[in-house]
C-alpha positions in Angstrom: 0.0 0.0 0.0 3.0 2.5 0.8 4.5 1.5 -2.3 1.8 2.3 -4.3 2.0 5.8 -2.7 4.9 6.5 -3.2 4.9 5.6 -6.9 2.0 7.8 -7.3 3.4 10.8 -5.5 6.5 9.7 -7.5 3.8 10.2 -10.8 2.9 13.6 -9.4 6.3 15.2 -8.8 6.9 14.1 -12.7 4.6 15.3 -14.0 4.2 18.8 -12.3 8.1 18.8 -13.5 7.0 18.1 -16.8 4.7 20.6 -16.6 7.2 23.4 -15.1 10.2 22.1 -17.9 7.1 22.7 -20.5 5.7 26.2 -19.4 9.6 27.3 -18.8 10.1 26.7 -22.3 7.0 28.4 -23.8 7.9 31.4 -21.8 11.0 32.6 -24.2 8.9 33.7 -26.3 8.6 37.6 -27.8 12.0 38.6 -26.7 11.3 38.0 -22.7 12.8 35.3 -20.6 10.8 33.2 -17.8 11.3 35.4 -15.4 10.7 38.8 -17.1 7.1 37.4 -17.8 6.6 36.0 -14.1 7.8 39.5 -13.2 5.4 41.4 -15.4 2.5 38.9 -14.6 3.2 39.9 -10.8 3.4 43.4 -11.4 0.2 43.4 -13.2 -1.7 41.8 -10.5 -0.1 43.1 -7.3 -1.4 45.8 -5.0 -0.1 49.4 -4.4 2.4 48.2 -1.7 3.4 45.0 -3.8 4.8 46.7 -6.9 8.1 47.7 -5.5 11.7 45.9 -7.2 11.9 44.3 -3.0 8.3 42.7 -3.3 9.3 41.4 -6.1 12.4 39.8 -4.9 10.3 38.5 -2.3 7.6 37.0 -5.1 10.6 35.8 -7.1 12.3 34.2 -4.1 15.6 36.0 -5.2 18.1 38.6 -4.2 17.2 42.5 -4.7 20.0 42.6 -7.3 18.8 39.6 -9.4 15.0 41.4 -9.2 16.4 44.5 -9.8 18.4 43.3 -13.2 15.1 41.6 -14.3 13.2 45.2 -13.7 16.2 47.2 -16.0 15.6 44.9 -18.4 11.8 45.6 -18.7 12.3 48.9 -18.2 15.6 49.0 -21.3 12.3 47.3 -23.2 10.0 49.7 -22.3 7.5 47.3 -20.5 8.1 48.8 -17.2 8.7 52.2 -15.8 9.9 53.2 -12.2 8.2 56.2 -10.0 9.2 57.8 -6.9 7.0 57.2 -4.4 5.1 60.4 -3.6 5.6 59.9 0.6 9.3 57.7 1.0 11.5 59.1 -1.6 13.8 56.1 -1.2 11.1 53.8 -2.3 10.5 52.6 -6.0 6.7 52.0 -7.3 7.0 49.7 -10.4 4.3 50.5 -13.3 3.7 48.5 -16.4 3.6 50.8 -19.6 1.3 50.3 -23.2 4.4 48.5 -24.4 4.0 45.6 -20.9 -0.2 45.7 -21.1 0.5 44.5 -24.5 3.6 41.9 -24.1 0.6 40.6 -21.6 -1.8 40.4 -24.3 0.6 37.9 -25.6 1.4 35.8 -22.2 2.6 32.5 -23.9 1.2 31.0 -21.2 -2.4 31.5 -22.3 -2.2 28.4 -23.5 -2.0 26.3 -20.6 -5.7 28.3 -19.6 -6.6 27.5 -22.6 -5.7 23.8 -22.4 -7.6 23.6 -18.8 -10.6 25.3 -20.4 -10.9 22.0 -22.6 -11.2 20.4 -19.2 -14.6 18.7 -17.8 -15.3 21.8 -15.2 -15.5 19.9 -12.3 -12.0 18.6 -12.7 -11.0 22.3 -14.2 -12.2 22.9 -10.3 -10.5 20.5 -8.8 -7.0 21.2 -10.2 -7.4 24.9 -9.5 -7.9 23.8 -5.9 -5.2 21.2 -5.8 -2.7 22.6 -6.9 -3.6 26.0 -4.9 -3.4 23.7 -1.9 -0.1 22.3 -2.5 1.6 25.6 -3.4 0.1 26.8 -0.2 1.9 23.9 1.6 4.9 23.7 -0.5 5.2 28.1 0.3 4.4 27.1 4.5 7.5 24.3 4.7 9.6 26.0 3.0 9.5 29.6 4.2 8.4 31.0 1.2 6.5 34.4 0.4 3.2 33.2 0.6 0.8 35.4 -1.5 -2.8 36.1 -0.9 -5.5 38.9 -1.9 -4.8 41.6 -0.2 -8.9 41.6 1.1 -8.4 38.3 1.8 -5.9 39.2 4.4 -5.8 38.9 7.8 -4.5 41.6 8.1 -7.3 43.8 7.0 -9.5 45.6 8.9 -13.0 46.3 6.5 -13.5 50.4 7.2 -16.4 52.0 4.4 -18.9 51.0 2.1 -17.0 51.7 -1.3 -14.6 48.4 -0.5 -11.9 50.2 1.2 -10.0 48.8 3.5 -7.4 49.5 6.7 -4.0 47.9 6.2 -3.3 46.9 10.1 0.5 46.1 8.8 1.4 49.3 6.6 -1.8 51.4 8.9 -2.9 53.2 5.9 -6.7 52.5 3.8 -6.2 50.8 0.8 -8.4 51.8 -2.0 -11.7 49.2 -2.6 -10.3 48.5 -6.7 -6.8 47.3 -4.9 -8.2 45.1 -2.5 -8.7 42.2 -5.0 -4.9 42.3 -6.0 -2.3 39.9 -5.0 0.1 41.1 -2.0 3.7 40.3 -0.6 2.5 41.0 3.1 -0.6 38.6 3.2 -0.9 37.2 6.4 -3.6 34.3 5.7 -7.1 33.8 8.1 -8.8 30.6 8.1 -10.8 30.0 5.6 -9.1 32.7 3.5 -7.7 31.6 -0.2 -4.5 32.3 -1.2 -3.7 33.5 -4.6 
């Protein structure tokens, strides 16, 4: 019975390495490397204190210097721009330009959505939740940055009607439209999904 475990869990690990091997590959695509598009995906879904070259890093589980190459890069190819940060000069707010929005339009990995689209829905459902659960406890035993919607967090205190929200970590109200963005800080609840 253990063997038979093993050998399946043995089937997993292979195939979700398959899978990574496969979706690494389709990712040098349109003059960007892997991790320029995991960098603009991020960037396009994080919050207002999540688009920063050190949130990043985090994301990326890298050094500052390696996220901070990856972010010239974007910026030499005119997918990215960096802004001062209007209150902490020494902080850098990371904004994707016309030139990103539409390098995004062309994520080469559409096509793994499109391939679990093709998917019974039920087992569309399933994977979704499967695999969200084992990132979550892959991210947990290894100390990883584990990411979350930032109203999702529990670390979010629900203020007005129009969705926005008190930040207890940073103490500042987060505007209702970035409250369903993904964030470096997320602190999970129970019952609260991750991203």
């Amino acid at each position: 019975m253990i063997e038979a475990a093993n050998r399946a869990s043995d089937k997993l690990t292979d195939l979700l390495d398959r899978l990574g091997r496969m979706t690494r590959c389709l990712q040098f695509a349109h003059g960007l490397n892997p991790a320029q598009w995991e960098s603009l995906r991020f960037i396009a879904r994080a919050n207002c204190f999540s688009r920063t070259p050190g949130a990043l890093a985090t994301f990326l589980g890298t050094t500052k210097g390696t996220a901070s190459q990856t972010v010239i890069a974007l910026e030499n190819k005119g997918c990215l721009r960096r802004l001062r940060d209007g209150t902490d000069k020494r902080v850098s707010r990371l904004e994707i330009t016309d030139v990103g929005k539409a390098m995004l339009a062309r994520d080469p990995l559409r096509c793994v959505d499109n391939a679990a689209a093709e998917l019974p829905v039920e087992l569309n459902d399933a994977l979704r939740q499967a695999l969200g659960l084992l990132a979550d406890q892959l991210e947990c035993a290894n100390g990883w940055c584990k990411l979350g919607v930032c109203g999702k967090c529990g670390n979010m205190v629900r203020r007005d009607g129009d969705g926005a929200v008190q930040c207890g970590l940073k103490d500042v109200m987060v505007p209702g439209h970035e409250t369903d963005r993904l964030c470096v800080s997320f602190a999970g609840q129970p019952g609260a999904e991750g991203a």
